[in-house]
Predicted model as a PDB file, atoms N, CA, C, CB and O in Angstrom, pLDDT in the B-factor column:
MODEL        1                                                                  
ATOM      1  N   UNK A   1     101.889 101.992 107.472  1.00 79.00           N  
ATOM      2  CA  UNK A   1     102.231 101.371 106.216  1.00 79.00           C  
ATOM      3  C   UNK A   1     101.288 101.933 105.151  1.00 79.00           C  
ATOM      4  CB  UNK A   1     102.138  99.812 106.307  1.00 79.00           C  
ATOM      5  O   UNK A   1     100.077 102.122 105.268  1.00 79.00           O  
ATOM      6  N   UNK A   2     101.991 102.142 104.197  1.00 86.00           N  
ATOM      7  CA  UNK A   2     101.077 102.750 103.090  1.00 86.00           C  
ATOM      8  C   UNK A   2     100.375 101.889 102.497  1.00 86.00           C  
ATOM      9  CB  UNK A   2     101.704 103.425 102.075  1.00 86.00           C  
ATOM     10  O   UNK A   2     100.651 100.701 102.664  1.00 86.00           O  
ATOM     11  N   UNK A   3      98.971 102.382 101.406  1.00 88.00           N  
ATOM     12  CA  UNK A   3      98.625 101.243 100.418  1.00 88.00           C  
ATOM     13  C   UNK A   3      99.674 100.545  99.386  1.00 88.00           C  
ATOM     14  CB  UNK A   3      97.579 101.784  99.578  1.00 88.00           C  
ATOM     15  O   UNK A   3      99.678  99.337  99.149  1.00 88.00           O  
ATOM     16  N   UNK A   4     100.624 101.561  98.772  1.00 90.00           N  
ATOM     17  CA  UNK A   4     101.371 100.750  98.230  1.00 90.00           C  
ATOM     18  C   UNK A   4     102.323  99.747  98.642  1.00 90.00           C  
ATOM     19  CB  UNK A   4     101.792 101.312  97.686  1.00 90.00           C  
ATOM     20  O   UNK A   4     102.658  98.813  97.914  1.00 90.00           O  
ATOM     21  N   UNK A   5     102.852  99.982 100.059  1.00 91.00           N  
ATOM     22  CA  UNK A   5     103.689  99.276 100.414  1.00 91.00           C  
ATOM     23  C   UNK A   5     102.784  97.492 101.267  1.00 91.00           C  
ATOM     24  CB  UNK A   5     104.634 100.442 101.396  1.00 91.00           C  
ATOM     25  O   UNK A   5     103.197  96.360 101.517  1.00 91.00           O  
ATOM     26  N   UNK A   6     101.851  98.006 101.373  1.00 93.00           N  
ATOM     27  CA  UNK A   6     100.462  97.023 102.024  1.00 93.00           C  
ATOM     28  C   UNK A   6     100.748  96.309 100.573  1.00 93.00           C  
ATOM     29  CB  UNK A   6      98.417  97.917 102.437  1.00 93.00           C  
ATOM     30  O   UNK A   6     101.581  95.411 100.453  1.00 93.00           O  
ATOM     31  N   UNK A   7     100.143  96.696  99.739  1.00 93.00           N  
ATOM     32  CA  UNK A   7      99.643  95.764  98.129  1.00 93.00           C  
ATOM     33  C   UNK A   7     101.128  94.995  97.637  1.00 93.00           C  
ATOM     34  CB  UNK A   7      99.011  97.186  96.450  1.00 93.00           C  
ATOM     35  O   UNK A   7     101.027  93.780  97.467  1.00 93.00           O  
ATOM     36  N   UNK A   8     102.067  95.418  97.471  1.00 94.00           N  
ATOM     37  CA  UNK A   8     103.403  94.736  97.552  1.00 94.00           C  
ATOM     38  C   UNK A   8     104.017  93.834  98.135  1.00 94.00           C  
ATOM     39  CB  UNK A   8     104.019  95.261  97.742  1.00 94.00           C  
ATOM     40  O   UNK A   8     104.886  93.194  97.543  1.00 94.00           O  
ATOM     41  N   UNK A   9     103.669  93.583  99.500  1.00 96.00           N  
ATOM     42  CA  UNK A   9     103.865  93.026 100.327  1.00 96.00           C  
ATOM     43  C   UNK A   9     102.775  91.629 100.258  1.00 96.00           C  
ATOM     44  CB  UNK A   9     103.871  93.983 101.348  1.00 96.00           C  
ATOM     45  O   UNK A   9     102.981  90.416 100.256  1.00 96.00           O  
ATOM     46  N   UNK A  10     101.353  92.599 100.194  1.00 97.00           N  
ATOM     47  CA  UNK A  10     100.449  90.970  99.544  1.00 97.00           C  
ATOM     48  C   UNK A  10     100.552  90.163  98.759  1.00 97.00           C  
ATOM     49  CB  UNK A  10      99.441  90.933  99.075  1.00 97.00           C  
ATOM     50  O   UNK A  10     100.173  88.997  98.879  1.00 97.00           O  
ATOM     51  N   UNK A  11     101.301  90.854  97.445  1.00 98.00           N  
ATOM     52  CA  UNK A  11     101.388  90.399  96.109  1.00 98.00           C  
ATOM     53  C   UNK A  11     102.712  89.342  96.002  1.00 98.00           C  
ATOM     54  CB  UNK A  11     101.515  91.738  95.111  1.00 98.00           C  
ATOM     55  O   UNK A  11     102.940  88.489  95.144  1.00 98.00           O  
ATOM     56  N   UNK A  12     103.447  89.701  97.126  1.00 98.00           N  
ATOM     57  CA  UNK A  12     104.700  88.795  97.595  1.00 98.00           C  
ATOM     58  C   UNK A  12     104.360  87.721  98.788  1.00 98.00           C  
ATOM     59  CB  UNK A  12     105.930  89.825  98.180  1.00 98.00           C  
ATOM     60  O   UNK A  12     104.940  86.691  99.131  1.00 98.00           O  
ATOM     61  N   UNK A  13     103.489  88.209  99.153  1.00 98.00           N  
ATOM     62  CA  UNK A  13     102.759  87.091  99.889  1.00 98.00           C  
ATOM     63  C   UNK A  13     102.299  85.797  99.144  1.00 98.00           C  
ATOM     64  CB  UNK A  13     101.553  87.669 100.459  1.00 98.00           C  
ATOM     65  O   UNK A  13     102.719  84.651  99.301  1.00 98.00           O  
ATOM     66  N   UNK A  14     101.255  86.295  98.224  1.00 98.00           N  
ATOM     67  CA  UNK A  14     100.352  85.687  97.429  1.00 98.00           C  
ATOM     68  C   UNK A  14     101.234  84.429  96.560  1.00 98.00           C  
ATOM     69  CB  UNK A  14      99.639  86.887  96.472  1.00 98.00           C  
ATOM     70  O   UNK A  14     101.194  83.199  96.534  1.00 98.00           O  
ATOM     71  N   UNK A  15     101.995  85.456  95.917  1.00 98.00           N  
ATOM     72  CA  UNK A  15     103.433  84.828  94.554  1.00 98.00           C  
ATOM     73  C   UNK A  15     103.889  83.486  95.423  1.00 98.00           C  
ATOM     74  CB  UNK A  15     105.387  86.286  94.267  1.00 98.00           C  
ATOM     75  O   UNK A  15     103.927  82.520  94.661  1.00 98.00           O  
ATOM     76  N   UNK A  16     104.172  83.204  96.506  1.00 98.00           N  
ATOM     77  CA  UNK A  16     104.846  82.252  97.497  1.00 98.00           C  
ATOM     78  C   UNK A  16     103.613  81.475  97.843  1.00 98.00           C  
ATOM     79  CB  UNK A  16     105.638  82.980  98.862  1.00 98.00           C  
ATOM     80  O   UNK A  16     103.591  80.252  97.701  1.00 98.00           O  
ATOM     81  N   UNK A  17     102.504  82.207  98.330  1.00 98.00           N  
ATOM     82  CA  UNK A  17     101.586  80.614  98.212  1.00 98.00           C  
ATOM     83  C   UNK A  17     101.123  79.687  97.354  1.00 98.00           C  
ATOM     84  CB  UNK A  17     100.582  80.639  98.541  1.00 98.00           C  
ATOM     85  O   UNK A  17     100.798  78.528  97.612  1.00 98.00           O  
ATOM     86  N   UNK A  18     101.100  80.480  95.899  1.00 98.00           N  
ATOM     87  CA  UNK A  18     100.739  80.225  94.901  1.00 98.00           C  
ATOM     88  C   UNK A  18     101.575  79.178  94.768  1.00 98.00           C  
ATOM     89  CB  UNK A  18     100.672  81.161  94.062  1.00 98.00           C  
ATOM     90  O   UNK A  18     101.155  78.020  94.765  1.00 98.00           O  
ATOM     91  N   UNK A  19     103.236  79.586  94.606  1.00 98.00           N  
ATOM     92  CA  UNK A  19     104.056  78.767  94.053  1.00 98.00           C  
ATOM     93  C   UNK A  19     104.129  77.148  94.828  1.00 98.00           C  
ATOM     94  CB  UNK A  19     105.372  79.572  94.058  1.00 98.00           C  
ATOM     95  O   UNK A  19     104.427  76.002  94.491  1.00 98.00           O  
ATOM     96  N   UNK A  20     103.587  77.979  96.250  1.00 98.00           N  
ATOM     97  CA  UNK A  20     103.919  76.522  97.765  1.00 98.00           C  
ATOM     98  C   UNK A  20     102.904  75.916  97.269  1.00 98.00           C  
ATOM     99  CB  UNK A  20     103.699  76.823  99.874  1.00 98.00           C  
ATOM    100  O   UNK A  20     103.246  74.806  96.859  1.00 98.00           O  
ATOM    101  N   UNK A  21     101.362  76.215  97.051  1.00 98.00           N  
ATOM    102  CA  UNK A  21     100.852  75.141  96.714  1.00 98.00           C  
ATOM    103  C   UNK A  21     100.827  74.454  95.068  1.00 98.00           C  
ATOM    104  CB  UNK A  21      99.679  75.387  97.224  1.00 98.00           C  
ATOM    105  O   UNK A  21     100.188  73.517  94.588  1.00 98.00           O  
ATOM    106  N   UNK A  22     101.189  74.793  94.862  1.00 98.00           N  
ATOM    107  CA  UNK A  22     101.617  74.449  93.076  1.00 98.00           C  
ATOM    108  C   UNK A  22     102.546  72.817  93.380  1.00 98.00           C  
ATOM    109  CB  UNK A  22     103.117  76.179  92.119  1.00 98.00           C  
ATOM    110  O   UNK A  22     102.390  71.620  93.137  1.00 98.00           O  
ATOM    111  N   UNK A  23     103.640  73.803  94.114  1.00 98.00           N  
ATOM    112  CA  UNK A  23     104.773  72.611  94.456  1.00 98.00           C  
ATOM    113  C   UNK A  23     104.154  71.470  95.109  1.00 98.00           C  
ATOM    114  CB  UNK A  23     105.978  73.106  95.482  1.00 98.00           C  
ATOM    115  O   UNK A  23     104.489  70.355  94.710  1.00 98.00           O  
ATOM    116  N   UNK A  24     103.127  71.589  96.242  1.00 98.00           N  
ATOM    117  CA  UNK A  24     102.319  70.730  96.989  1.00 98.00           C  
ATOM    118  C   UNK A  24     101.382  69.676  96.439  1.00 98.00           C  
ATOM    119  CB  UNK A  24     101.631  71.480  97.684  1.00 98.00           C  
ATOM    120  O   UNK A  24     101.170  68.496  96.717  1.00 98.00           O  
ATOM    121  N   UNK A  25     100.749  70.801  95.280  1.00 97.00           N  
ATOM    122  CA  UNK A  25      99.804  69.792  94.395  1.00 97.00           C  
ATOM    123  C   UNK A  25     101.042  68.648  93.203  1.00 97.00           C  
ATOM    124  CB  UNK A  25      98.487  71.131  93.181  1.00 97.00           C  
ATOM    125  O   UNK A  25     100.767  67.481  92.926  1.00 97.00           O  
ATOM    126  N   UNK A  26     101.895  69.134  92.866  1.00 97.00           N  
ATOM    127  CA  UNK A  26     102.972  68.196  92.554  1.00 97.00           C  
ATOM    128  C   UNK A  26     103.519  67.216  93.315  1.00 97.00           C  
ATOM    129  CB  UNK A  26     103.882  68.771  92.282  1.00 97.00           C  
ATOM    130  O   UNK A  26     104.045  66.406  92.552  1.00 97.00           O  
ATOM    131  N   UNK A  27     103.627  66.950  94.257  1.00 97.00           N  
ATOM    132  CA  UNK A  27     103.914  66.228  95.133  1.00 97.00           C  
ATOM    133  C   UNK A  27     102.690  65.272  95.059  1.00 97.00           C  
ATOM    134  CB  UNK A  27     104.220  66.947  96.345  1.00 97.00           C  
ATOM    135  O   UNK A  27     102.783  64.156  94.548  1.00 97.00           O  
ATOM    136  N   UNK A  28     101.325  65.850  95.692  1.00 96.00           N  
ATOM    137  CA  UNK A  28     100.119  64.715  95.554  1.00 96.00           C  
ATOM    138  C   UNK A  28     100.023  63.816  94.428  1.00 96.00           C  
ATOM    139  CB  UNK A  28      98.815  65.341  95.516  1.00 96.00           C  
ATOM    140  O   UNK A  28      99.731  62.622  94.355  1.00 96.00           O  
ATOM    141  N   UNK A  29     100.395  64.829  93.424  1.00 97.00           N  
ATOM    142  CA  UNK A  29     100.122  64.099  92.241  1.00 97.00           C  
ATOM    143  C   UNK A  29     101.311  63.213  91.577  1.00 97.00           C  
ATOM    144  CB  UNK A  29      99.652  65.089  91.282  1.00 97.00           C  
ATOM    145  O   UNK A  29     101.042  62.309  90.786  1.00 97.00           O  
ATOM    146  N   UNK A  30     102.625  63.527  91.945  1.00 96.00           N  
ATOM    147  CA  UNK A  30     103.581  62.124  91.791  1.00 96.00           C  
ATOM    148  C   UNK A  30     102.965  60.763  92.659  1.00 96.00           C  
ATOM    149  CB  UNK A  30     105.290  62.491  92.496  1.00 96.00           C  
ATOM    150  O   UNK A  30     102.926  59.620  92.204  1.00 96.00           O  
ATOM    151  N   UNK A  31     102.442  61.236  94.185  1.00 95.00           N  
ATOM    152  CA  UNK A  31     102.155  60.205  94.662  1.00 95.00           C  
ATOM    153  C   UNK A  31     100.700  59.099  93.991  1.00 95.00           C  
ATOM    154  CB  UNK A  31     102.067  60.734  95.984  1.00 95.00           C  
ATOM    155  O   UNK A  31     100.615  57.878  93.863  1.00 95.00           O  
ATOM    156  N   UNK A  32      99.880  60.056  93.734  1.00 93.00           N  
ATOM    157  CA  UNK A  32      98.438  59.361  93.385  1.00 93.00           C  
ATOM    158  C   UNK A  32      97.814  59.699  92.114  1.00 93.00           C  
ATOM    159  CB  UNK A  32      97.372  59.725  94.410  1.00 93.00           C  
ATOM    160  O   UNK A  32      96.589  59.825  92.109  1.00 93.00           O  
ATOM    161  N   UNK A  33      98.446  59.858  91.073  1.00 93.00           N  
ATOM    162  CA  UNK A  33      98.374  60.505  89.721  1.00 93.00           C  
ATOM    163  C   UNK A  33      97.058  60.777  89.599  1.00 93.00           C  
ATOM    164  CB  UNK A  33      98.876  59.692  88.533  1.00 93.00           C  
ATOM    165  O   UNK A  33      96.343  60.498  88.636  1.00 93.00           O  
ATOM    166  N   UNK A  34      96.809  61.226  90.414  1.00 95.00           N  
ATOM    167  CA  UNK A  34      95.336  61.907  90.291  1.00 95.00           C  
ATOM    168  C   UNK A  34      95.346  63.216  89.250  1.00 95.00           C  
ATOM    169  CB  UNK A  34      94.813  62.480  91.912  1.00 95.00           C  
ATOM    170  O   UNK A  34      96.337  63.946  89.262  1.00 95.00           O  
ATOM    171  N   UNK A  35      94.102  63.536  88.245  1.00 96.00           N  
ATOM    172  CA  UNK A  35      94.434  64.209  87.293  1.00 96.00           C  
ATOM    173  C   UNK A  35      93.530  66.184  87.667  1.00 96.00           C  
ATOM    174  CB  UNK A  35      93.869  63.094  85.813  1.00 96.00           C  
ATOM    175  O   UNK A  35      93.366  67.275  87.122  1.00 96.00           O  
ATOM    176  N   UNK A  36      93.248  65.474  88.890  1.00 97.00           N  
ATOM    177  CA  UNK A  36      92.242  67.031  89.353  1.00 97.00           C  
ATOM    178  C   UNK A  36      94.094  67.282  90.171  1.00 97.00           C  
ATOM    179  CB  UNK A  36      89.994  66.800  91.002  1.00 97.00           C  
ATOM    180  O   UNK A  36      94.821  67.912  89.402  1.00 97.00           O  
ATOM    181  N   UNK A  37      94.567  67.006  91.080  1.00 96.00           N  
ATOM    182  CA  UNK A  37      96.232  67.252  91.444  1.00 96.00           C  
ATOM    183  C   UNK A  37      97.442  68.204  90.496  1.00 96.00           C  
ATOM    184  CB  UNK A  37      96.862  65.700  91.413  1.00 96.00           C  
ATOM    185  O   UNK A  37      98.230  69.086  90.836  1.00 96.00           O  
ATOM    186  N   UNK A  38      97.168  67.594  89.272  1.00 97.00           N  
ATOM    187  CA  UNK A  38      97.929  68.079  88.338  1.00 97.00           C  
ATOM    188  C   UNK A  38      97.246  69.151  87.832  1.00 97.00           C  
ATOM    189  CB  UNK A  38      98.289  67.179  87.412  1.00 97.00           C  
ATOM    190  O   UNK A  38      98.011  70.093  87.624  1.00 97.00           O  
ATOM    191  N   UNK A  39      96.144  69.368  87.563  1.00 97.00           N  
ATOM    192  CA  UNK A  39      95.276  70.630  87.179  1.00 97.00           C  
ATOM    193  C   UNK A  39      95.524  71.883  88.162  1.00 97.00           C  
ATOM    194  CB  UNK A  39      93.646  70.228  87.244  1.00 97.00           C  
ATOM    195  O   UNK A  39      95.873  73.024  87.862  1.00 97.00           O  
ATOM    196  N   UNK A  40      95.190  71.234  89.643  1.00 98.00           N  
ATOM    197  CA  UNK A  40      95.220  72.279  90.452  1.00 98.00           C  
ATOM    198  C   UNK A  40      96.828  72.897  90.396  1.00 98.00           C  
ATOM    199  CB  UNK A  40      94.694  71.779  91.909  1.00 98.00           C  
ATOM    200  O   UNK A  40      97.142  74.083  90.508  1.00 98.00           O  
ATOM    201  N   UNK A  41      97.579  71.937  90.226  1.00 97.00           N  
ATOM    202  CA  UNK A  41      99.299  72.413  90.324  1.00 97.00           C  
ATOM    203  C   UNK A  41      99.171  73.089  89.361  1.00 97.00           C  
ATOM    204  CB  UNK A  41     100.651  71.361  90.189  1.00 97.00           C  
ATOM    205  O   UNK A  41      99.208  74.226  89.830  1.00 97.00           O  
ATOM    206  N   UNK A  42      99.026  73.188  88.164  1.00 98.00           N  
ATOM    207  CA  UNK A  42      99.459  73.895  86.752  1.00 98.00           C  
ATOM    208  C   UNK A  42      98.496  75.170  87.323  1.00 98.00           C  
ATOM    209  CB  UNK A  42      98.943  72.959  84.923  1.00 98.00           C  
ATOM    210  O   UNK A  42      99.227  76.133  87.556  1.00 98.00           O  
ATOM    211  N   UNK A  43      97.190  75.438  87.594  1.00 98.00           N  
ATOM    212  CA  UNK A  43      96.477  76.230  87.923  1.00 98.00           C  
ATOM    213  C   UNK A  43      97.409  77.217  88.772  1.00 98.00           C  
ATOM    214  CB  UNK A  43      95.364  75.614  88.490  1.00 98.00           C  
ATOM    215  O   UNK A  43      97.917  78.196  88.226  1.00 98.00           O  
ATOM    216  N   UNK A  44      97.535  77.042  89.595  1.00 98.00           N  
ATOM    217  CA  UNK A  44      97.943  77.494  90.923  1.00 98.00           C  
ATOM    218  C   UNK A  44      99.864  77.819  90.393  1.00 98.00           C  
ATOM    219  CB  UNK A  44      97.528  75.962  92.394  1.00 98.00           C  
ATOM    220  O   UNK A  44     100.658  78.400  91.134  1.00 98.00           O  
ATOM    221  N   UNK A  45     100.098  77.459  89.466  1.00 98.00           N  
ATOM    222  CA  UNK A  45     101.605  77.576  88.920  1.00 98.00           C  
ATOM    223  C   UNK A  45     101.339  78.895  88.112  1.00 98.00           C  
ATOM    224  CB  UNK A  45     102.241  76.135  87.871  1.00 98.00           C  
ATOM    225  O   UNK A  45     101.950  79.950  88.282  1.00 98.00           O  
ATOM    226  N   UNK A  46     100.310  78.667  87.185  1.00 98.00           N  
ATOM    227  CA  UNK A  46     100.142  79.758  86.352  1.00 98.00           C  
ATOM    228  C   UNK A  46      99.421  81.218  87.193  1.00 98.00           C  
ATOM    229  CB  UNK A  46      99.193  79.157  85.108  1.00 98.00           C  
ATOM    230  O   UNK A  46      99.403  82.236  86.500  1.00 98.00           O  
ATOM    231  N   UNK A  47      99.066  81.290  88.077  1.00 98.00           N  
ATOM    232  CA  UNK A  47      98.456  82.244  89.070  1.00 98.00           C  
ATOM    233  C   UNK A  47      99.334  82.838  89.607  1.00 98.00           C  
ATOM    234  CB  UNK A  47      97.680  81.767  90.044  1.00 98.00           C  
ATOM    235  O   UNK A  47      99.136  84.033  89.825  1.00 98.00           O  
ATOM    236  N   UNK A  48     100.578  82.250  90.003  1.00 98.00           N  
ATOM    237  CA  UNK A  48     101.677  82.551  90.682  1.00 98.00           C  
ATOM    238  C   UNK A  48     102.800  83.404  89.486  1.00 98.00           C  
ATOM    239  CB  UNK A  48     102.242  81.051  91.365  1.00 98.00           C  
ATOM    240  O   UNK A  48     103.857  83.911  89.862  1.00 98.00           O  
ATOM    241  N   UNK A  49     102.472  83.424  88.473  1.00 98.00           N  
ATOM    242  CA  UNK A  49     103.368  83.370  87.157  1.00 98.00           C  
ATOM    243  C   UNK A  49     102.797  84.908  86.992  1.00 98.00           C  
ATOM    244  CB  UNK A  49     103.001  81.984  85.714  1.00 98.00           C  
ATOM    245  O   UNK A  49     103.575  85.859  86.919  1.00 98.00           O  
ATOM    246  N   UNK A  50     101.012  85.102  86.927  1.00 98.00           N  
ATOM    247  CA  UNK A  50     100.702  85.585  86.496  1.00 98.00           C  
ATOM    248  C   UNK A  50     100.480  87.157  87.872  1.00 98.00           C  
ATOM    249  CB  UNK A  50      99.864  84.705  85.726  1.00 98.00           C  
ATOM    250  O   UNK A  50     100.012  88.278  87.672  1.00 98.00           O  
ATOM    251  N   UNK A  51     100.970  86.624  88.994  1.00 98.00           N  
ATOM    252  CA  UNK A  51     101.142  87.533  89.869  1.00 98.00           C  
ATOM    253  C   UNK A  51     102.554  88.370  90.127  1.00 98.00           C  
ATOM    254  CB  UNK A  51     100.766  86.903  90.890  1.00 98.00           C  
ATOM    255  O   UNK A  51     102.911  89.356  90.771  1.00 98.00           O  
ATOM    256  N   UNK A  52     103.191  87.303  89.162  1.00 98.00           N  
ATOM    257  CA  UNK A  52     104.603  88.019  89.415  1.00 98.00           C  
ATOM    258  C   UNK A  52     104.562  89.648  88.176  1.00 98.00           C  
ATOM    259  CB  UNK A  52     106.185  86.531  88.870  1.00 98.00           C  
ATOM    260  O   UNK A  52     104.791  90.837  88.401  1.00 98.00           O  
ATOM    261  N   UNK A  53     104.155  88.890  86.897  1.00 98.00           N  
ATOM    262  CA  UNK A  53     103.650  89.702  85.971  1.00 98.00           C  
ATOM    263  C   UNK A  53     102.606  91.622  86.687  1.00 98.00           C  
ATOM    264  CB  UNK A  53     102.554  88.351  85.130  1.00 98.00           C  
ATOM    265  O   UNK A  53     102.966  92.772  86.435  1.00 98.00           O  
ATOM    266  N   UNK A  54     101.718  91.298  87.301  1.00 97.00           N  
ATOM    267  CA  UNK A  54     100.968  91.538  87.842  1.00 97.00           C  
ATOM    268  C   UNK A  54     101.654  92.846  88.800  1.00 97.00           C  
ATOM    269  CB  UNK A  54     100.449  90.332  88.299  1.00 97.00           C  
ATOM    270  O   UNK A  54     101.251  94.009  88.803  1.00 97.00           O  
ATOM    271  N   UNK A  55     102.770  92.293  89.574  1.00 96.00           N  
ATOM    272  CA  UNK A  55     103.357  93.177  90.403  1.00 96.00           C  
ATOM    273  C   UNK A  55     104.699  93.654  89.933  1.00 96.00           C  
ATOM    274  CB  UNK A  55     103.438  92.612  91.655  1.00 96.00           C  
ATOM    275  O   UNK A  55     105.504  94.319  90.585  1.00 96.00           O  
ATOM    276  N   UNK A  56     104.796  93.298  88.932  1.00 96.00           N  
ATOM    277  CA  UNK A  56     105.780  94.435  88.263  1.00 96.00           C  
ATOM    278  C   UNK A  56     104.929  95.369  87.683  1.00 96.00           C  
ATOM    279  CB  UNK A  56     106.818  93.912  87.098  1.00 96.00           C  
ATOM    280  O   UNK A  56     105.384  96.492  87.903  1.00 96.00           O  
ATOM    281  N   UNK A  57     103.979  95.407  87.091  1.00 96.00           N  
ATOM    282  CA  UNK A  57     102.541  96.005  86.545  1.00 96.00           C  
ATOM    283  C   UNK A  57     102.347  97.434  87.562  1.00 96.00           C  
ATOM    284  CB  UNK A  57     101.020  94.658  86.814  1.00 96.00           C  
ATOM    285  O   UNK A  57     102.178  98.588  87.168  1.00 96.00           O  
ATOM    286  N   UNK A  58     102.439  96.905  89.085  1.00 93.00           N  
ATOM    287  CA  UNK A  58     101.595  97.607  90.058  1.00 93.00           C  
ATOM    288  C   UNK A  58     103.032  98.725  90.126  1.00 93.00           C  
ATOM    289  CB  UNK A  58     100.945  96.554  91.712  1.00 93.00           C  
ATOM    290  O   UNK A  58     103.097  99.917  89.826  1.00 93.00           O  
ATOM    291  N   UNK A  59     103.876  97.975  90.541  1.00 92.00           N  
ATOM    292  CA  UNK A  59     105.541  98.793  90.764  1.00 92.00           C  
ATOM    293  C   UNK A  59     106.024 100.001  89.812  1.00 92.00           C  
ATOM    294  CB  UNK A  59     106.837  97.618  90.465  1.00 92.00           C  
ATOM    295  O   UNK A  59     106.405 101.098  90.219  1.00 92.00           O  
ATOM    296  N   UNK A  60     105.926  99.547  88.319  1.00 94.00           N  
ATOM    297  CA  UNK A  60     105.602 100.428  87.363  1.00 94.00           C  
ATOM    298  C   UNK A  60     104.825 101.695  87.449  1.00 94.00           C  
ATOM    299  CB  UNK A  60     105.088  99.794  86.614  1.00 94.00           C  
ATOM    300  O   UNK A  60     105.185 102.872  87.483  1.00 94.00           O  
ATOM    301  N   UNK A  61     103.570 101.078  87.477  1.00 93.00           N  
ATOM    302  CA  UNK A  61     102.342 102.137  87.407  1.00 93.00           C  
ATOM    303  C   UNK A  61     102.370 103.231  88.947  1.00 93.00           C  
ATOM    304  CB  UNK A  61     100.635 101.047  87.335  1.00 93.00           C  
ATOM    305  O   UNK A  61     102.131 104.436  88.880  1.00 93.00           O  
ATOM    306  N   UNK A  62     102.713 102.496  90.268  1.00 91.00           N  
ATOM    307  CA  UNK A  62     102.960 103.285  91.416  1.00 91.00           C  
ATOM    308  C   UNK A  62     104.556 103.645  91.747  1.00 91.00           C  
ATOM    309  CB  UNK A  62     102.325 102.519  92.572  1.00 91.00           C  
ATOM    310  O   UNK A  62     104.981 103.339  92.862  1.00 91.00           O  
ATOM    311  N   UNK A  63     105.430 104.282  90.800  1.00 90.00           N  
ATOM    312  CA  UNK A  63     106.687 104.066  90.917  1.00 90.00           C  
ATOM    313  C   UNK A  63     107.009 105.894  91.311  1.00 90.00           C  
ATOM    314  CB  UNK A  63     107.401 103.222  89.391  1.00 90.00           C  
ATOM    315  O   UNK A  63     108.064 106.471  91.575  1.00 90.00           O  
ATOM    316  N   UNK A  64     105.614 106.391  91.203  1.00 88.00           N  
ATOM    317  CA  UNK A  64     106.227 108.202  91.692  1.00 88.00           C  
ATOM    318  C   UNK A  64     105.597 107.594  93.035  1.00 88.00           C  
ATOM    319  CB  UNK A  64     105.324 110.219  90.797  1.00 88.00           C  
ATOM    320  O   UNK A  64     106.197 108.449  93.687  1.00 88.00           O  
ATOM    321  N   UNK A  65     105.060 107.022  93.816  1.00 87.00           N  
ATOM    322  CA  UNK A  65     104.341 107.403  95.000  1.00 87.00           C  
ATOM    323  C   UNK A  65     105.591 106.737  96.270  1.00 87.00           C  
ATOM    324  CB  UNK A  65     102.515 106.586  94.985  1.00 87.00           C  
ATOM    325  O   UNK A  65     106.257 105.702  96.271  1.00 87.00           O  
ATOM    326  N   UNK A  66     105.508 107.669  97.069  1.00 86.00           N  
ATOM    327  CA  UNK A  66     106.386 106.412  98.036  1.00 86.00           C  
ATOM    328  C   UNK A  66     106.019 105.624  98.810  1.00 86.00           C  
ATOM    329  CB  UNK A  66     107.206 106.727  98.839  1.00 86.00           C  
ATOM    330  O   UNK A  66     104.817 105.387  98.696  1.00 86.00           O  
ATOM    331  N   UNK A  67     106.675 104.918  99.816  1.00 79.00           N  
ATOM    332  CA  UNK A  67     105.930 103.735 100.759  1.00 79.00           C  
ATOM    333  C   UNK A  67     105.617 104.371 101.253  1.00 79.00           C  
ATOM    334  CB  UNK A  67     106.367 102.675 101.519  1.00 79.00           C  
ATOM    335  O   UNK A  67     104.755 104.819 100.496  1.00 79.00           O  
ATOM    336  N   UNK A  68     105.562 105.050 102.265  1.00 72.00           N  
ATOM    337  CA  UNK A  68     105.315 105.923 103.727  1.00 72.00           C  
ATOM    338  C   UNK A  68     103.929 106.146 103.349  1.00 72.00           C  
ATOM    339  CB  UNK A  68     106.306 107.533 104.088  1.00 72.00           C  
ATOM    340  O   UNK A  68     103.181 106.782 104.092  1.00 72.00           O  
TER     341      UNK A  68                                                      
ENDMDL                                                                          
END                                                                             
């Protein structure tokens, strides 16, 4: 597996945990309106936002190289 196809694959990794725990910390925080819950969700929402950004960035910039 190449580096690019390695870093793509993380960055699609990453985008999905981000978003899973975003969704997760929403959940805590309907239940117990705790206000560190809602921070971490918006946090962790915007990380995920900002990775999607991020890996179109990488796709762009590595778009002559191939996977292999």
């Amino acid at each position: 597996m190449s580096l690019k196809a390695f870093h793509i694959v993380f960055i699609a990794i990453s985008i999905l945990l981000a978003f899973g725990f975003a969704a997760w910390e929403g959940v805590n925080y309907a239940e117990g309106r705790r206000w560190v819950d809602l921070a971490f969700g918006i946090g962790s929402g915007a990380a995920g936002v900002g990775l999607i950004f991020y890996g179109r960035y990488v796709l762009k910039k590595l778009k002559g190289i191939s996977y292999l």
